[in-house]
C-alpha positions as CSV (number, residue, x, y, z in Angstrom):
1,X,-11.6,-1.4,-17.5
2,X,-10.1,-4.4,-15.7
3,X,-6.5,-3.8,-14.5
4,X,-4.7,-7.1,-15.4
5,X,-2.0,-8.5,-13.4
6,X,0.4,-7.5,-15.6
7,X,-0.3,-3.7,-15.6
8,X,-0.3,-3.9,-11.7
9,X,3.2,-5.4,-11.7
10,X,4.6,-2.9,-13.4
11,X,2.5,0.1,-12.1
12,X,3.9,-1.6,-8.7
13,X,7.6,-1.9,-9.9
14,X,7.5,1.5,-10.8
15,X,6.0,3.3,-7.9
16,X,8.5,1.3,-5.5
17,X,11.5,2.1,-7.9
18,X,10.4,5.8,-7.8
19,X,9.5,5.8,-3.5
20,X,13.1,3.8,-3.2
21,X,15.1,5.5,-5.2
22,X,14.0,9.1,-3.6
23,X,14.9,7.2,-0.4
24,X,18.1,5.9,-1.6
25,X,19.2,8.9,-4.0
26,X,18.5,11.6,-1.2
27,X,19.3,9.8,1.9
28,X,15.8,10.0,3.4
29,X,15.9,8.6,6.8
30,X,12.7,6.9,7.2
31,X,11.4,5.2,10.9
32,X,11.0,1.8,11.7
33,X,7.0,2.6,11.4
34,X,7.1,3.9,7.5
35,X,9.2,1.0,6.5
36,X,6.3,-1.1,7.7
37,X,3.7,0.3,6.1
38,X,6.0,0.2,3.2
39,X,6.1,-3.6,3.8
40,X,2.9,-4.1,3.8
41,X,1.9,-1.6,1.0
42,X,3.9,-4.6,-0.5
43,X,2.0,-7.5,0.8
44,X,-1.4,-6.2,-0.4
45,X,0.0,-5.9,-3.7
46,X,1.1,-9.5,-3.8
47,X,-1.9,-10.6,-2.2
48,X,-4.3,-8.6,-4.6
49,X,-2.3,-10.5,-7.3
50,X,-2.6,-14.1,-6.0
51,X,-6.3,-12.9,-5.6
52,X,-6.5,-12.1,-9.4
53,X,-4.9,-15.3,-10.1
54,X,-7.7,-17.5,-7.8
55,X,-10.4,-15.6,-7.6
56,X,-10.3,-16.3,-4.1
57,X,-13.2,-14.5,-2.0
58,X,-11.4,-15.2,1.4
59,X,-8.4,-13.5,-0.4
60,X,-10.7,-10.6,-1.3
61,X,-11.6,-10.4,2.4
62,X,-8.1,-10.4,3.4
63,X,-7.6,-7.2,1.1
64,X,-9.9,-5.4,2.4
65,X,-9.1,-6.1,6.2
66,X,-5.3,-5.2,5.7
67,X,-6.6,-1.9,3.5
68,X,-8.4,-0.8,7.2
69,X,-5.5,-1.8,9.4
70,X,-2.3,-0.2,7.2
71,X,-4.4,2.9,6.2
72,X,-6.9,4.1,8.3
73,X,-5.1,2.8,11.7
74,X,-1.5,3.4,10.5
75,X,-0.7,5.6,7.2
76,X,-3.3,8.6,8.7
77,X,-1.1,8.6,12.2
78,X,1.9,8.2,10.2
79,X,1.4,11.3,8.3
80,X,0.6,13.5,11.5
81,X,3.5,11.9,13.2
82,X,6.1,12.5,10.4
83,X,7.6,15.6,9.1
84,X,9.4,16.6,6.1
85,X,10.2,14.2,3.4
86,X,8.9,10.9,5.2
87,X,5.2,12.9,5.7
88,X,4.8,12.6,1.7
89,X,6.4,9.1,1.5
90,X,3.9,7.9,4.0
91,X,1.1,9.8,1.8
92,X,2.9,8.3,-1.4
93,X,2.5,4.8,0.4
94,X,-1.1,5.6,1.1
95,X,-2.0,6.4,-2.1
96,X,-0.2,3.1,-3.3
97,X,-2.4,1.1,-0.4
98,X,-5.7,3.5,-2.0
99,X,-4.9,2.6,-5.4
100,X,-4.8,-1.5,-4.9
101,X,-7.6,-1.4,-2.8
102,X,-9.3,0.3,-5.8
103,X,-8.6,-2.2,-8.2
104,X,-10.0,-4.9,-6.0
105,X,-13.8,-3.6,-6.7
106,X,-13.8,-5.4,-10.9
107,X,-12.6,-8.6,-9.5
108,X,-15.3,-8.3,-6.8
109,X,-17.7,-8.2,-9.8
110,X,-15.9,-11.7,-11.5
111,X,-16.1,-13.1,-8.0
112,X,-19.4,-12.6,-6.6
């Protein structure tokens, strides 16, 4: 099954709502470090979506190099580093990072 655009966006909105709110609702205090990743959980998304849109391989590329650098260099020492409730936002954010970097692999088949 190909995961449209559409259902990304709100898979997205929803998984941000439910990460911010806990955030927001319980006063999490999260470090400088977390909100980054968080950012650039963010910025794959909206990159796998423009690559969705194109069909762009050097957009494909991009994906994959910014799935390396925010999960296996940051989100893994994140969630040693962290304790409490920021450990499992940081593995929530990871999973987000796992999950569009999963979706890539059907448009990989369109675009090759």
């Amino acid at each position: 099954m190909i995961i449209l655009p559409g259902r990304l966006d709100m898979w997205k909105h929803f998984n941000y709502k439910v990460l911010l709110n806990k955030i927001i609702n319980q006063k999490i205090k999260i470090s400088k470090e977390t909100n980054e990743l968080l950012e650039g959980s963010n910025s794959i998304f909206r990159l796998l979506i423009e690559t969705y849109k194109e069909k762009s391989k050097e957009k494909l590329n991009k994906i994959h190099e910014l799935e390396k650098e925010y999960l296996l260099k940051k989100a893994y020492s994140l969630i040693e580093k962290t304790k409490g409730k920021e450990s499992l936002i940081v593995f929530r954010i990871s999973s987000s990072i796992r999950q569009f970097y999963l979706t890539v692999s059907p448009l990989s088949s369109l675009i090759l």
